[in-house]
C-alpha positions in Angstrom: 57.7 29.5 -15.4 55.3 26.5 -15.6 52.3 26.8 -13.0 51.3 23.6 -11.8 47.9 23.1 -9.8 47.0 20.5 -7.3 43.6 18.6 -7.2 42.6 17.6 -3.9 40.5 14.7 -3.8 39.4 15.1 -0.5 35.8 16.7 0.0 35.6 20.1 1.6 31.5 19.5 2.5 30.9 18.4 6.0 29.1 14.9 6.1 25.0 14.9 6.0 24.0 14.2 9.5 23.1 10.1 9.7 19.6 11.8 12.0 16.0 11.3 10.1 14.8 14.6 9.3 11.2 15.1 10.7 9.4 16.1 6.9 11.5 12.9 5.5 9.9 10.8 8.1 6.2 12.6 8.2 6.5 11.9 4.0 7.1 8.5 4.2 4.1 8.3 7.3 1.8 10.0 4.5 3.2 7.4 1.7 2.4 4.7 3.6 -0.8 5.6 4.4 -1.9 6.1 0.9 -0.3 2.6 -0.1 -2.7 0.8 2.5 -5.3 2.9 1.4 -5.0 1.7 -2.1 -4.6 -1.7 -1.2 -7.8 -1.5 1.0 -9.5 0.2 -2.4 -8.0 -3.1 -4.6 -9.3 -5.7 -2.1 -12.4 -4.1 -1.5 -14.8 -6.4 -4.0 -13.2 -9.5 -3.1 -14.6 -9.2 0.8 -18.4 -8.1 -0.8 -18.2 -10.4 -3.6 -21.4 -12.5 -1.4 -23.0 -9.2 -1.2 -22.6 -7.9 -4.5 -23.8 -11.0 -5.8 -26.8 -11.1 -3.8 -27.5 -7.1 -4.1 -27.5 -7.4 -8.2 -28.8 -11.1 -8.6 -25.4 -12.3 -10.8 -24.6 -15.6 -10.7 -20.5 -16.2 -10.6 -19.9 -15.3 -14.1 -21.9 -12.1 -14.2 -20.4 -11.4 -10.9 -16.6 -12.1 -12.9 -17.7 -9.8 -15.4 -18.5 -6.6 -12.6 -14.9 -6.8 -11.2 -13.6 -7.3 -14.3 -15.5 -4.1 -15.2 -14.3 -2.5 -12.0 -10.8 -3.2 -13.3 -11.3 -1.7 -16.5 -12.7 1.5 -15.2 -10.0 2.1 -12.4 -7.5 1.6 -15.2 -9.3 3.7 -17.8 -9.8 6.6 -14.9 -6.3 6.1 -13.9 -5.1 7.4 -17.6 -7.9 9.9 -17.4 -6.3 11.6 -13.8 -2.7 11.6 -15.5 -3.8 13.6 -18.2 -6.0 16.2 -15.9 -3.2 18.6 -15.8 -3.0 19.0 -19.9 -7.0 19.4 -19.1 -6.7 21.9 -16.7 -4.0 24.4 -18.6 -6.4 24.3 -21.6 -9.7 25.0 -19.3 -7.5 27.6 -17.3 -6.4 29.5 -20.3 -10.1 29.8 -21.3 -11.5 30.5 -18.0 -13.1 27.3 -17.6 -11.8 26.0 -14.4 -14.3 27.3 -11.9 -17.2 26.5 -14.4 -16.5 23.5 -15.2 -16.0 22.2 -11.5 -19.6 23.4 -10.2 -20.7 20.9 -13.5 -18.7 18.5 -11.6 -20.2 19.1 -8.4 -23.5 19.1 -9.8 -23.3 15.7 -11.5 -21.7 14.0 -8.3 -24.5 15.6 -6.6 -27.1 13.8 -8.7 -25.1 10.9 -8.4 -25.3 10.7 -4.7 -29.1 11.6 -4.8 -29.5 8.6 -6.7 -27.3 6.4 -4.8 -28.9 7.2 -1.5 -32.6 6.8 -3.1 -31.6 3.2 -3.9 -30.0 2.5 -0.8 -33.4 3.7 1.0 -35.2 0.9 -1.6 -32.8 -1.8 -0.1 -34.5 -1.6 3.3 
């Protein structure tokens, strides 16, 4: 006696609810933001391109050659982030995270010293 079987090919799932989820909506809010942040960040040097120019003394060349430069080094720091993870499970492994960060800290904290220093020499 030959079984045979049938295949339904209706679905036996109830339909997703056509309603925005609140954490779908808040994610999108938070991607948003970060996208006009980033623009704001890209378009930054075009609105102080007078200033810059007046604050280093670069004629319209030199001052080409500083966003050019900023270019490079977002691009080259962009790489840099990407691979931080790979960074961080070698520095973990050794027990290297929490050292290396205060070295971090320390250095940006230097490099704000001297940041504010020369912004008090500009008045």
């Amino acid at each position: 006696m030959a079984t045979t079987a049938v295949i339904s090919l209706r679905s036996t799932q109830a339909a997703p609810s056509s309603g925005y989820r609140p954490a779908f909506v808040a994610a999108w809010a938070i991607c948003v933001a970060f996208y006009f942040m980033e623009y704001v960040a890209r378009s930054a040097p075009t609105v102080m391109l007078p200033e810059l120019s007046h604050a280093f003394g670069l004629s319209a060349v030199g001052l080409g050659s500083l966003v050019g430069l900023y270019d490079d080094s977002y691009a080259i720091f962009a790489m840099l982030a990407g691979a931080a993870p790979l960074t961080t499970e070698v520095f973990d492994k050794a027990g290297l995270v929490y050292p290396a960060a205060i070295v971090v800290a320390m250095i940006l904290a230097l490099f704000l010293k001297e940041t504010g220093s020369a912004a008090q020499r500009e008045r």
